[in-house]
C-alpha positions as CSV (number, residue, x, y, z in Angstrom):
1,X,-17.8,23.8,28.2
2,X,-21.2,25.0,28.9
3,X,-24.4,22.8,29.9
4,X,-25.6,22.7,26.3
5,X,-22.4,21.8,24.6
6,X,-21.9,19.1,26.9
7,X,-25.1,17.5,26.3
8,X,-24.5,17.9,22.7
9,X,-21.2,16.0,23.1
10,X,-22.1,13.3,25.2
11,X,-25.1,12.7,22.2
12,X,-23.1,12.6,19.6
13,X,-20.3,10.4,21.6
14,X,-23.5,7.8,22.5
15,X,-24.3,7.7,18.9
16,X,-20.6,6.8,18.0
17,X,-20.8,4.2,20.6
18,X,-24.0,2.8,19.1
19,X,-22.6,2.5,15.5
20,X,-19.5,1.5,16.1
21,X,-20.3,-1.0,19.1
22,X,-23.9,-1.6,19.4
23,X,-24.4,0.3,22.3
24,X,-27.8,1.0,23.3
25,X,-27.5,3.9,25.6
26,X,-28.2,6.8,23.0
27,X,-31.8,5.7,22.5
28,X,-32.6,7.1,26.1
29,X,-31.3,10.4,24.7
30,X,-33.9,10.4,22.2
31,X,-37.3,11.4,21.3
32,X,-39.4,7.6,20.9
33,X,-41.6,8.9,18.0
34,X,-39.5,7.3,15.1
35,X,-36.3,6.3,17.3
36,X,-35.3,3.2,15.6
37,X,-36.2,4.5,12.1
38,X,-34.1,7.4,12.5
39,X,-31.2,5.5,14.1
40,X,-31.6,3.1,11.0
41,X,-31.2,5.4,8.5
42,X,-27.8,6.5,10.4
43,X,-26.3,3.2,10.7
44,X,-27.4,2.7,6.9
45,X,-25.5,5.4,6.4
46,X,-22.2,4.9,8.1
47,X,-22.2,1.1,6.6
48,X,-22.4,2.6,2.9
49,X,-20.0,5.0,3.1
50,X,-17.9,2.5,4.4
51,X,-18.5,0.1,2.3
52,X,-17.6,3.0,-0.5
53,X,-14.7,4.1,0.9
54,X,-13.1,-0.1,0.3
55,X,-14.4,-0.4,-2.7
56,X,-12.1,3.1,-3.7
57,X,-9.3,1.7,-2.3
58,X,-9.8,-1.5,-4.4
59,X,-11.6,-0.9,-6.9
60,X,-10.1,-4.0,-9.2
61,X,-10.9,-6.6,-6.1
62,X,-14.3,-4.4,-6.5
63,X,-14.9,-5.4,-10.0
64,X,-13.5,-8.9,-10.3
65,X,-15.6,-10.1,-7.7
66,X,-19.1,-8.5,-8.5
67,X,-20.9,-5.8,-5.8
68,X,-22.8,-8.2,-3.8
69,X,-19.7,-10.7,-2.5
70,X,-17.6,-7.2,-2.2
71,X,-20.5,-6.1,-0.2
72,X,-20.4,-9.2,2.2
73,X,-16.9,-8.5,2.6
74,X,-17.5,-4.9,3.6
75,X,-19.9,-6.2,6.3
76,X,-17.7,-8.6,7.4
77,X,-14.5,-6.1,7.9
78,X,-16.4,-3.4,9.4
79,X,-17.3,-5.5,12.0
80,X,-13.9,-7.2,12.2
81,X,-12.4,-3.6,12.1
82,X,-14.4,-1.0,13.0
83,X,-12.9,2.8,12.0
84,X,-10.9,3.9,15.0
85,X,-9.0,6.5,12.9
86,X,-10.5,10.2,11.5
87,X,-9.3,9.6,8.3
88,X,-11.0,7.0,6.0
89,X,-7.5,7.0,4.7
90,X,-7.0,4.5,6.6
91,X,-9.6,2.5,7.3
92,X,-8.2,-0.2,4.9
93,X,-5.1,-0.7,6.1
94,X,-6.1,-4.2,7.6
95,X,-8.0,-5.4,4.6
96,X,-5.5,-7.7,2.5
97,X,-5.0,-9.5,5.7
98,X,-8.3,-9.8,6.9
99,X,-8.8,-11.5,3.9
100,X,-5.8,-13.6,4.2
101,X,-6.9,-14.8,7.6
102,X,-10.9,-15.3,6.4
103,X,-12.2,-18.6,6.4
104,X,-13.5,-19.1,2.3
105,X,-11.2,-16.1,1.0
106,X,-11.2,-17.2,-2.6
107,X,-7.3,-17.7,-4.2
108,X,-5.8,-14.4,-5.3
109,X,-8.6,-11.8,-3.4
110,X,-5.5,-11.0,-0.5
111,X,-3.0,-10.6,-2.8
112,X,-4.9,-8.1,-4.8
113,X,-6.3,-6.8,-2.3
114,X,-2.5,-6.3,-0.9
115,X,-1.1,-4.6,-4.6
116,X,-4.0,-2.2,-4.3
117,X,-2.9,-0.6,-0.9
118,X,0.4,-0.6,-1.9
119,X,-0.6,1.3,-4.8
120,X,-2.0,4.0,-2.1
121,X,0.3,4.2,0.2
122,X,2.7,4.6,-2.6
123,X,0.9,7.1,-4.0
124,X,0.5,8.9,-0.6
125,X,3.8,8.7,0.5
126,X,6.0,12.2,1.1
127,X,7.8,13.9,-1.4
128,X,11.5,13.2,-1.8
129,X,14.1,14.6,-4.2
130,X,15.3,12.8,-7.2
131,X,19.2,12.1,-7.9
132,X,19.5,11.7,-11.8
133,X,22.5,9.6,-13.9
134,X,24.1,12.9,-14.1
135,X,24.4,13.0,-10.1
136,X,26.5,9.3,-10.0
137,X,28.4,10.6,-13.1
138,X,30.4,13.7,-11.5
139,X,31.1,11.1,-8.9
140,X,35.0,10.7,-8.3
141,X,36.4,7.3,-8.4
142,X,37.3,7.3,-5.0
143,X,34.0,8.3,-3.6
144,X,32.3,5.3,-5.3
145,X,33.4,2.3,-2.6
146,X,31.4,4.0,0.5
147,X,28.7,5.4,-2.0
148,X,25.3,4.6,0.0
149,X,22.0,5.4,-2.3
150,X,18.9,7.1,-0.2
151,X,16.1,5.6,-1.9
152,X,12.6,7.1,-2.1
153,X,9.8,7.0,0.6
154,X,6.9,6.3,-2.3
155,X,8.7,2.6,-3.1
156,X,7.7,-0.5,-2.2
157,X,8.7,-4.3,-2.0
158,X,6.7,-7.5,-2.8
159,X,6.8,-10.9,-3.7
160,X,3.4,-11.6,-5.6
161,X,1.9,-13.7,-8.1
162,X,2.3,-12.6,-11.6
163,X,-1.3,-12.9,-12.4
164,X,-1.8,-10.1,-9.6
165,X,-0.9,-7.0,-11.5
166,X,-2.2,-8.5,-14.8
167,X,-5.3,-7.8,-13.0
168,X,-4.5,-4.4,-12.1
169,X,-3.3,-4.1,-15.6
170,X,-6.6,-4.8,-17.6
171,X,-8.0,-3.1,-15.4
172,X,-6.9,0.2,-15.8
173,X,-7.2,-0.2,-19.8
174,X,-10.3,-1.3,-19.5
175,X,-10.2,-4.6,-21.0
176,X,-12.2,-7.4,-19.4
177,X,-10.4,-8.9,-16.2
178,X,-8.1,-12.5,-16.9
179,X,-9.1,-15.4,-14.8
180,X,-6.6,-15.8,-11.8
181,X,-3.8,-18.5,-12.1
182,X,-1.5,-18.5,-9.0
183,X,1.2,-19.5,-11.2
184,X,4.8,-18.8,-10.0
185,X,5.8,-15.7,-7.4
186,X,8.1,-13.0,-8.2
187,X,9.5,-10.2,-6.9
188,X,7.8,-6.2,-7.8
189,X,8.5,-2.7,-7.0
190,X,5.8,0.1,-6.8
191,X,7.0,3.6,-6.8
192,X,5.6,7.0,-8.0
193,X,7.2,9.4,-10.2
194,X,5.5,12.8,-9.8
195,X,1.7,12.0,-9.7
196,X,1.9,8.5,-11.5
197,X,2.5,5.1,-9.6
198,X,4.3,2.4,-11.5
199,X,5.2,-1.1,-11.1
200,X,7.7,-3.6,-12.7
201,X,8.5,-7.5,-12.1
202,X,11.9,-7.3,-10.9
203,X,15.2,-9.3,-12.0
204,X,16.5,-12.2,-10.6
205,X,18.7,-10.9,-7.3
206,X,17.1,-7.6,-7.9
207,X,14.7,-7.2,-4.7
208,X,17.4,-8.6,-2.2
209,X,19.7,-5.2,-3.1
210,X,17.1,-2.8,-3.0
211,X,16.4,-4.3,0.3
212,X,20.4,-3.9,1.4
213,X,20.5,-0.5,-0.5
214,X,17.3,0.6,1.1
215,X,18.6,-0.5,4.6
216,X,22.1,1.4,4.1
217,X,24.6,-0.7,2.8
218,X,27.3,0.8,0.7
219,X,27.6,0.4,-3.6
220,X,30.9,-1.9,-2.1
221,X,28.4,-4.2,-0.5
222,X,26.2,-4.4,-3.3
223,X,29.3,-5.5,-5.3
224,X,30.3,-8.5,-3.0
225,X,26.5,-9.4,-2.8
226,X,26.6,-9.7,-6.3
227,X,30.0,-11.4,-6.3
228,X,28.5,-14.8,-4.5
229,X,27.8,-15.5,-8.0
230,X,29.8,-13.7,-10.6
231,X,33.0,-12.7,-11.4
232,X,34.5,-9.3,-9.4
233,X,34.2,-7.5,-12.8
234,X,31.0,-8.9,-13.9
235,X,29.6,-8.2,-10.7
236,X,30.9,-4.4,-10.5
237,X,29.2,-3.7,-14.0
238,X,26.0,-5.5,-13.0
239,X,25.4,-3.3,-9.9
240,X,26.7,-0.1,-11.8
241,X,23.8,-1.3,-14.3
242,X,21.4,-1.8,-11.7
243,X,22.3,1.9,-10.5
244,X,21.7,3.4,-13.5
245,X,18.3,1.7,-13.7
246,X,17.6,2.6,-10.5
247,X,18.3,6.3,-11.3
248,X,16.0,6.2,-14.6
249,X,13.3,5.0,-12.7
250,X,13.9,7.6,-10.3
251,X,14.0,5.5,-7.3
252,X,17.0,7.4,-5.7
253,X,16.3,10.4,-3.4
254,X,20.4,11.3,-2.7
255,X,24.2,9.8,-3.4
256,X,25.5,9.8,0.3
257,X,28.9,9.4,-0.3
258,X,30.3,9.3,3.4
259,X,29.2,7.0,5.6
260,X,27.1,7.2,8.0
261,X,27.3,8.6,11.3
């Protein structure tokens, strides 16, 4: 690297230190006429976008709470978490429990703050191909005991209050945002289907075997986890239901039908 370039870098690395951790060592690197108001309108700069970047990542916690406390909370996690990453991807990754872990978080701001990144990291996750009904139908019996579902990357897992997406909800139509009850928790799945992320409240039991399914277990397992509290038939046709649910919705990537090695 020659003379120039070096001195170009270690500027520009003194005026990430500045911004990101106060250091004063770049104003020795620069001219004093109009030093501070110069490095002002930097740091203005870096804080707004910022600040921007959260409030596109939640933009429902955004507008439920107003721009001047969603402002204070911008502040407040950029100096709890400054951006270490290149990406402002990811720069809110810590947000949801931040807030969680902030002393005079109002009731229901972490949770929804928690549904929005899923929402993101759902819609960002990899591509993955899509078994249909039709797959699990030209099954043969005999394959159907060690029959172990693949489910897709872009799906996610939660137990939330039900007054969370509600929020999301009205939202998204535009209709003016509900007041937030905690009310009772319940289980919800995100997932994306092509460019569109969806969410639904899930059954009783439901969340438990997308959790086995997800970490491997076999349809035979599913059965017998559903057997603790029907009948062997009743439990067979319950988890052949759930399957075919599963399949609409297009949570499942491939039918593995040997086991695993």
């Amino acid at each position: 690297m020659n003379a120039p370039a070096s001195a170009l870098f270690e500027r520009q690395a003194a005026l990430q230190r500045w911004l990101m951790h106060g250091e004063a060592g770049v104003a020795a690197q620069l001219p004093a006429e109009r030093r501070d108001a110069r490095l002002r309108i930097y740091a203005d700069a870096y804080r707004l976008r910022l600040a921007d970047v959260l409030a596109h990542d939640f933009p429902v916690l955004h507008a439920w709470i107003g721009e001047d406390a969603f402002g204070e909370l911008a502040e407040g996690y950029l100096r709890a978490h400054p951006s270490r990453h290149p990406s402002v991807r990811h720069f809110g990754r810590h947000f949801a429990a931040w807030l969680r872990e902030r002393e005079g978080t109002a009731p229901g701001w972490a949770e929804l703050a928690e549904f929005e990144w899923l929402q993101g990291e759902v819609f960002d996750a990899v591509d993955a191909p899509v078994a249909s009904i039709e797959d699990a139908a030209r099954l043969p019996p005999a394959a159907w005991p060690s029959l172990r579902l693949q489910l897709q990357p872009a799906m996610r897992l939660r137990a939330l209050p039900a007054a969370i997406p509600a929020l999301v909800e009205a939202h998204n139509a535009g209709r003016p945002l509900p007041p937030f009850a905690a009310g009772e928790i319940a289980d919800w799945l995100l997932w994306r289907r092509g460019f569109e992320v969806f969410w639904r409240r899930l059954e009783p039991g439901e969340a438990g075997l997308l959790a086995l399914a997800r970490d491997g277990a076999g349809f035979a397992e599913l059965c017998e986890r559903l057997g603790d509290d029907l009948p062997e038939t009743d439990a067979a046709l319950r988890a052949a239901g759930l399957l075919k649910r599963w399949l609409a919705d297009g949570l499942v990537a491939a039918l593995q039908t040997d086991p695993p090695a």
